[in-house]
ROSE-4610 file (N, C-alpha, C; in Angstrom, 1 decimal, always signed):
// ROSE-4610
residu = [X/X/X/X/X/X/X/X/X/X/X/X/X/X/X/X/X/X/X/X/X/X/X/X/X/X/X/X/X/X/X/X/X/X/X/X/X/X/X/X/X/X/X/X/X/X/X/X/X/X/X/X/X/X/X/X/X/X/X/X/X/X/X/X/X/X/X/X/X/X/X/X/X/X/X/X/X/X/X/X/X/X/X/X/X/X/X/X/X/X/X/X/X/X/X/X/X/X/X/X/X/X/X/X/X/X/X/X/X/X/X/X/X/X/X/X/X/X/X/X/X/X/X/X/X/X/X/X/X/X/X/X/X/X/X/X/X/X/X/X/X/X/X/X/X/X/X/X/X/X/X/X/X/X/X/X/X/X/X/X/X/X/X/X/X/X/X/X/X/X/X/X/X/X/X/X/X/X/X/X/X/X/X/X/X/X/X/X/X/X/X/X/X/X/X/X/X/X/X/X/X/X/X/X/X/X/X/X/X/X/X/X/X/X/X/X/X/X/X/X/X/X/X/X/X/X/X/X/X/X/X/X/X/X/X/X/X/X/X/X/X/X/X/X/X/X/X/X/X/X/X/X/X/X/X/X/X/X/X/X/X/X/X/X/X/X/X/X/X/X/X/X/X/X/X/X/X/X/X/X/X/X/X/X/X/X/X/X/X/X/X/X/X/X/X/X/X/X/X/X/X/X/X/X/X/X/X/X/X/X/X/X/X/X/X/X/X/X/X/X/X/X/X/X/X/X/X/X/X/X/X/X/X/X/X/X/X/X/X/X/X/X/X/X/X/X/X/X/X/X/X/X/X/X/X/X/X/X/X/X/X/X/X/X/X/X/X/X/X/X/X/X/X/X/X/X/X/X/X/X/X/X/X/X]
num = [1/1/1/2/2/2/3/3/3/4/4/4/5/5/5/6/6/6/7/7/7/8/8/8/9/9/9/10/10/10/11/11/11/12/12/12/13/13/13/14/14/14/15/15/15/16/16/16/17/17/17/18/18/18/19/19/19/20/20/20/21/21/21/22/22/22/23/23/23/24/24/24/25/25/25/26/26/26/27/27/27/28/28/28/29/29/29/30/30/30/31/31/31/32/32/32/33/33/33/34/34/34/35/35/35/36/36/36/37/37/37/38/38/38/39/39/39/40/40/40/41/41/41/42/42/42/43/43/43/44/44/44/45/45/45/46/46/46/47/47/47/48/48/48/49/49/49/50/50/50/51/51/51/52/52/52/53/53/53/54/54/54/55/55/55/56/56/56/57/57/57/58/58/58/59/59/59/60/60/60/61/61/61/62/62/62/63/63/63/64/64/64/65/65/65/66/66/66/67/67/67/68/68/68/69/69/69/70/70/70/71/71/71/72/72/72/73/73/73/74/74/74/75/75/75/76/76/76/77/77/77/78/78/78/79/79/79/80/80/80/81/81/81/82/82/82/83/83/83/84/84/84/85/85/85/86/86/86/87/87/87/88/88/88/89/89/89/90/90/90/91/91/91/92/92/92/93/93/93/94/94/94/95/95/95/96/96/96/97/97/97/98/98/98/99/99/99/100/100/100/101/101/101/102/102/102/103/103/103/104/104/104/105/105/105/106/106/106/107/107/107/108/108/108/109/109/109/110/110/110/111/111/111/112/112/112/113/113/113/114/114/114/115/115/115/116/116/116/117/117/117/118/118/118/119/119/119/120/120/120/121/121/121/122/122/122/123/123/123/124/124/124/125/125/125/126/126/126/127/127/127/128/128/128]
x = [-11.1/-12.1/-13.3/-13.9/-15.7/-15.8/-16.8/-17.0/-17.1/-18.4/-19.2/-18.2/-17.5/-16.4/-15.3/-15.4/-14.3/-14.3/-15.6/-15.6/-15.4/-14.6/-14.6/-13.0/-13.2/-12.3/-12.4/-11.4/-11.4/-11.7/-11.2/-11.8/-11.3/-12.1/-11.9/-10.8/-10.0/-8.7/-7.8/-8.1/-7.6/-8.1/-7.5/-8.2/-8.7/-9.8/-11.0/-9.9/-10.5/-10.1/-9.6/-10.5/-10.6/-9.3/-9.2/-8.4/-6.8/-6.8/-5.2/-4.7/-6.1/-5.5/-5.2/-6.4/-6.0/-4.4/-4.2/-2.8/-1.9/-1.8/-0.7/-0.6/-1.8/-1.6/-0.6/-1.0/-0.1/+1.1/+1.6/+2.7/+3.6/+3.1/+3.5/+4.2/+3.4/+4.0/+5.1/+4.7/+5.6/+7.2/+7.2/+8.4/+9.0/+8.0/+8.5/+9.0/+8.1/+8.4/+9.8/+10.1/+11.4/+12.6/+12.0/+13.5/+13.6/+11.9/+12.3/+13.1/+12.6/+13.1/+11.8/+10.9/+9.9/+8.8/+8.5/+7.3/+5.9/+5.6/+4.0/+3.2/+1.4/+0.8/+0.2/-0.2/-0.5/-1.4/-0.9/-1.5/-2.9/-4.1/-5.2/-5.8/-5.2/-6.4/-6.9/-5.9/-6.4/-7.8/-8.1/-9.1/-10.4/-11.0/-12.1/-12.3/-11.6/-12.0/-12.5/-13.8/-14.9/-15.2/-15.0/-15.6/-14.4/-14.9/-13.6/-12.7/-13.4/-13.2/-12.2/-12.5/-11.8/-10.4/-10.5/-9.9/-8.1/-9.1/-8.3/-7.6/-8.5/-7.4/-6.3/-6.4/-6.0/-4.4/-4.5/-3.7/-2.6/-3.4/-2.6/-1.7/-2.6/-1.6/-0.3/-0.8/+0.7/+1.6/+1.4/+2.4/+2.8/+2.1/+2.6/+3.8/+3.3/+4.1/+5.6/+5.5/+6.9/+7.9/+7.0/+7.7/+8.5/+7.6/+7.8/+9.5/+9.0/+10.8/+11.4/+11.2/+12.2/+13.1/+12.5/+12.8/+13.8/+13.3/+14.2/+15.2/+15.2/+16.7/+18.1/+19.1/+20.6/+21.0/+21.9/+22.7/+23.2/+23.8/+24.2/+23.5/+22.2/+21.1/+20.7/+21.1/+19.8/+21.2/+22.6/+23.7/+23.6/+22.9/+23.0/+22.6/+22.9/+22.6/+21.2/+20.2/+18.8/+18.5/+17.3/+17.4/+16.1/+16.1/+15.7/+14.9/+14.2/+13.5/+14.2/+13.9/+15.2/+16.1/+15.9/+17.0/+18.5/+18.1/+19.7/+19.7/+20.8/+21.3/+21.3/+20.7/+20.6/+20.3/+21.0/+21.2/+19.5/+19.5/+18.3/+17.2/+18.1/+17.6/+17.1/+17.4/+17.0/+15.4/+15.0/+13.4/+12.5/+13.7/+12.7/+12.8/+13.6/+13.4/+12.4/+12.3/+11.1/+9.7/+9.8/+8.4/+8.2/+9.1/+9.0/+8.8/+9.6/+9.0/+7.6/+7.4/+5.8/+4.5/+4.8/+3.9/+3.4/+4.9/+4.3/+4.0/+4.5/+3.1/+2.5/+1.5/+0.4/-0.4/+0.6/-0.2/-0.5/+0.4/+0.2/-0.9/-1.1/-2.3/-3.9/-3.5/-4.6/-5.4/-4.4/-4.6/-5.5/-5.3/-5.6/-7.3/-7.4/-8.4/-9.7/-8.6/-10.3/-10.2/-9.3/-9.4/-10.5/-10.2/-11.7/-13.1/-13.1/-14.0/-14.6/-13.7/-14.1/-13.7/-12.8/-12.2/-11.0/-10.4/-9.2/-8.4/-7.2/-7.1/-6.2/-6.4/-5.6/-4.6/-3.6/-2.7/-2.6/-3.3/-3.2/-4.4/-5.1/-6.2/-5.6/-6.2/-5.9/-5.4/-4.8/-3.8/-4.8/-5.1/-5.7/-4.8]
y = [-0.9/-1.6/-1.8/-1.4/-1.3/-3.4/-3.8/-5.0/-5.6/-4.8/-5.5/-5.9/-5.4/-5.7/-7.1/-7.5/-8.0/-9.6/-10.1/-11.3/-10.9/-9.7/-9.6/-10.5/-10.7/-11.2/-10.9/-10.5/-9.8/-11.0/-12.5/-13.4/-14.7/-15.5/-16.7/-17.8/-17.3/-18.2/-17.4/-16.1/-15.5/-15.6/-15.2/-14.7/-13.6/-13.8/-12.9/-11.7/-10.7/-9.3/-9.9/-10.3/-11.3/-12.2/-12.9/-14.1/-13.7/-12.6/-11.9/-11.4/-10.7/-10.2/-11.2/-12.0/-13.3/-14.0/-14.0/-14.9/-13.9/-12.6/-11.7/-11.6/-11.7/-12.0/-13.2/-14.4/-15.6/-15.1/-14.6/-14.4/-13.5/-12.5/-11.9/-12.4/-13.6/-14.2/-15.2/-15.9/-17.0/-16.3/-15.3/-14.5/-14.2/-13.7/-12.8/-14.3/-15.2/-16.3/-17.3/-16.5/-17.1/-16.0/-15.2/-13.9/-14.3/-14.2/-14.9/-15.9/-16.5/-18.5/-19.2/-18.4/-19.5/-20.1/-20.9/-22.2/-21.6/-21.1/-20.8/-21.5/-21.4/-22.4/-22.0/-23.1/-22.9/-21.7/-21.2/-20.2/-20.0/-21.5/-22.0/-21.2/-20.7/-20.2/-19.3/-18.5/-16.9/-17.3/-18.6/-18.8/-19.0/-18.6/-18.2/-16.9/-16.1/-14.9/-14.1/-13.5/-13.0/-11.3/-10.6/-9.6/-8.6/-8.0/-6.5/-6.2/-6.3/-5.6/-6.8/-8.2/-9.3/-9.4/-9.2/-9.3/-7.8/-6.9/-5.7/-6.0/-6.0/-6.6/-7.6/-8.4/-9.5/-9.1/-8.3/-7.7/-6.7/-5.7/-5.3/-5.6/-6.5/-7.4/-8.1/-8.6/-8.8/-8.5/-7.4/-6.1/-5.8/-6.2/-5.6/-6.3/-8.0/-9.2/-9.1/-8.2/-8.0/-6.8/-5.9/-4.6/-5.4/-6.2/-6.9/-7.6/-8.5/-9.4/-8.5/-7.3/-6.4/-6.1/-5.4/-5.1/-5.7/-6.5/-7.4/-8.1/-8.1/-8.7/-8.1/-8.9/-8.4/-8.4/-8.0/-8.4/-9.6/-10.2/-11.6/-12.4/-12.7/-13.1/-13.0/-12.0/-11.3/-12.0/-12.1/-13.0/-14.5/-15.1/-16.6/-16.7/-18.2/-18.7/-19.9/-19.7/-20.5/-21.2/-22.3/-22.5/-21.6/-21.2/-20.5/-21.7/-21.0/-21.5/-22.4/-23.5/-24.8/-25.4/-25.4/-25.5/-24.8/-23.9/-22.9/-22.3/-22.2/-21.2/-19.7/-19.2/-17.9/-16.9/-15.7/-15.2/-14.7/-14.7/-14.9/-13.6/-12.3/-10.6/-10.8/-12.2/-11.7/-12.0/-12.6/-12.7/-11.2/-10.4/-9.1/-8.6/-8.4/-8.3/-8.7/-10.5/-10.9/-10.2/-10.2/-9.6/-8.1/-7.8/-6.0/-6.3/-7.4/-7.4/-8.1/-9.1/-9.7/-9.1/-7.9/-6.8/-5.9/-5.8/-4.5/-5.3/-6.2/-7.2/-7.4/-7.7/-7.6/-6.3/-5.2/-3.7/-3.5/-3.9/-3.6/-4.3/-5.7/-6.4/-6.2/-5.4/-5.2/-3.6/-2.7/-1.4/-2.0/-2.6/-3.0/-3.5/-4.5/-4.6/-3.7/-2.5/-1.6/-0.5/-0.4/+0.4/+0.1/-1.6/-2.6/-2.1/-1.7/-1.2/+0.5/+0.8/+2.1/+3.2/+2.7/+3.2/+4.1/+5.0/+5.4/+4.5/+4.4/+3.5/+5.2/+4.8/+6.0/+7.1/+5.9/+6.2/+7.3/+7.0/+7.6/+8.9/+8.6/+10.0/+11.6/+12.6/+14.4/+14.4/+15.0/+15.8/+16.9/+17.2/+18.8/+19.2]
z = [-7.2/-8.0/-7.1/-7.6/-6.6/-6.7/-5.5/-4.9/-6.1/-6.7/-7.9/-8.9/-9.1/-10.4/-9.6/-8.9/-8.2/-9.1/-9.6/-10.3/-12.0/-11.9/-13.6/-14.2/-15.2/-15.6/-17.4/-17.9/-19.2/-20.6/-20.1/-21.1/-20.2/-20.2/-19.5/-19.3/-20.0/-19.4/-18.7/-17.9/-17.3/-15.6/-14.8/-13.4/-13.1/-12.4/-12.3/-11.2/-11.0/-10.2/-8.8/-8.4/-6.9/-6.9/-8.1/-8.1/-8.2/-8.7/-9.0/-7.5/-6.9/-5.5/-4.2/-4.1/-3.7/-3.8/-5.1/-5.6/-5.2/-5.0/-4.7/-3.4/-2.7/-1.1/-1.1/-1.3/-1.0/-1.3/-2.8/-3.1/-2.5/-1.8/-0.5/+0.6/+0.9/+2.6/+1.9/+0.5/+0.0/+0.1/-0.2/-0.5/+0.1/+1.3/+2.6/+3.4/+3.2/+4.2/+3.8/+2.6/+2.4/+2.5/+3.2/+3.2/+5.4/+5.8/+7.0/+7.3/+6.3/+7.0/+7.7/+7.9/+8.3/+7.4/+7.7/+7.2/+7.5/+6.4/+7.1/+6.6/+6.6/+6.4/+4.9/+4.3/+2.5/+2.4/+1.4/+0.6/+0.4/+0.4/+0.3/+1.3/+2.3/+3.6/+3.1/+1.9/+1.6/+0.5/+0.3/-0.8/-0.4/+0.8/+0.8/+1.6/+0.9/+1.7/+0.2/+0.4/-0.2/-1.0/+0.5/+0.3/+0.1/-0.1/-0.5/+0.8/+1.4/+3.0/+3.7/+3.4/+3.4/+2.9/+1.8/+0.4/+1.0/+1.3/+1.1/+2.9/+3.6/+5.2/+4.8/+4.1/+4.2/+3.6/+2.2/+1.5/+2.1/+3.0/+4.2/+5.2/+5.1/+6.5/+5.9/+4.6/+3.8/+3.7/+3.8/+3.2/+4.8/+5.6/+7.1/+7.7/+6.7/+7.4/+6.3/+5.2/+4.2/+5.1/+5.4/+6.0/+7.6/+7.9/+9.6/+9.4/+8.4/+8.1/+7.5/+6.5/+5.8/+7.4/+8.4/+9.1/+10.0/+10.3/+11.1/+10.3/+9.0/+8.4/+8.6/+9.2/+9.0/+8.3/+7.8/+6.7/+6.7/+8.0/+7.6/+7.4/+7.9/+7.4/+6.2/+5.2/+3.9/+3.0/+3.5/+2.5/+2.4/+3.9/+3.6/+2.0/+1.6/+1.0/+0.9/+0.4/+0.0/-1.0/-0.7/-2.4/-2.9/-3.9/-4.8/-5.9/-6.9/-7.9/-8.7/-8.9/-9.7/-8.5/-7.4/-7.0/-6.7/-7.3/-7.3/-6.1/-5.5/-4.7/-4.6/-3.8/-4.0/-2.6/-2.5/-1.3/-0.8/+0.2/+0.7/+0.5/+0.5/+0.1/-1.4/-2.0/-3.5/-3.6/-2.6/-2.7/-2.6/-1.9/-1.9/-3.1/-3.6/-5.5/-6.2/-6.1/-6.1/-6.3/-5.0/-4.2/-4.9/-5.2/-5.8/-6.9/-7.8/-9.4/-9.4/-8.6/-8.7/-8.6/-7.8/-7.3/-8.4/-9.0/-10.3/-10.9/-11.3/-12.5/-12.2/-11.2/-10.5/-10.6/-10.3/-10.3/-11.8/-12.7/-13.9/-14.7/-14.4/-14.7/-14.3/-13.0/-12.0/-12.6/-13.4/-13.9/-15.3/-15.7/-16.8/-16.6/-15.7/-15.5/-15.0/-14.0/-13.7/-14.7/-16.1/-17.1/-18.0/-17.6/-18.7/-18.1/-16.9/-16.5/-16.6/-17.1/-17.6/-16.7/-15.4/-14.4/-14.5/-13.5/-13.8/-12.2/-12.5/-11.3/-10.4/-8.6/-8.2/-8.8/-8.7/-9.3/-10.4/-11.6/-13.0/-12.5/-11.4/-11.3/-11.3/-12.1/-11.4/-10.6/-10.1/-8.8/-8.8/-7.2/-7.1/-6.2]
């Protein structure tokens, strides 16, 4: 999605381009930071970062910090038991699930938006 489109938003009770990528960064370390076990700091930091270039590092690094704990998980570690959403108990590898179903709704929401744009997103582009 080019910079200029980054404040689009398809009708106003929705989030703007920015605002979806933004929220999937956080949702990234929330996830990851529960497959680690560590306490990281609120989500809020990622809310003023601006530019594409911002926006797109930031997003990266997310995904560097999911690959970092995928990595280092044991198995006896990925069986503990956590709490999970409600309260429930739940083994600690199921947040990577998570993180893989929140993603494609994200990617799928996110296609949608640079289609509104008149864009083709990578993905769906020609093969040469």
């Amino acid at each position: 999605m080019p910079e200029d489109k980054y404040d689009f938003k398809p009708t106003p009770a929705v989030r703007t381009f920015r605002e979806n990528v933004i929220h999937l960064i956080g949702e990234n370390y929330t996830f990851f930071g529960r497959v680690s076990g560590e306490t990281l700091p609120s989500n809020a930091r990622f809310d003023t970062l601006k530019s594409r270039d911002e926006i797109v590092k930031a997003l990266r690094e997310s995904y560097d910090y999911g690959s970092k704990v995928w990595a280092g998980l044991t198995e006896e570690k990925a069986l503990e038991l956590v709490e999970g959403r409600g309260g429930q108990r739940v083994q600690r590898w199921s947040f990577i699930l998570v993180a893989i179903q929140d993603n494609m709704n994200h990617y799928g929401n996110l296609v949608v938006y640079v289609r509104l744009n008149g864009l083709v997103p990578p993905r769906s582009a020609a093969r040469n």
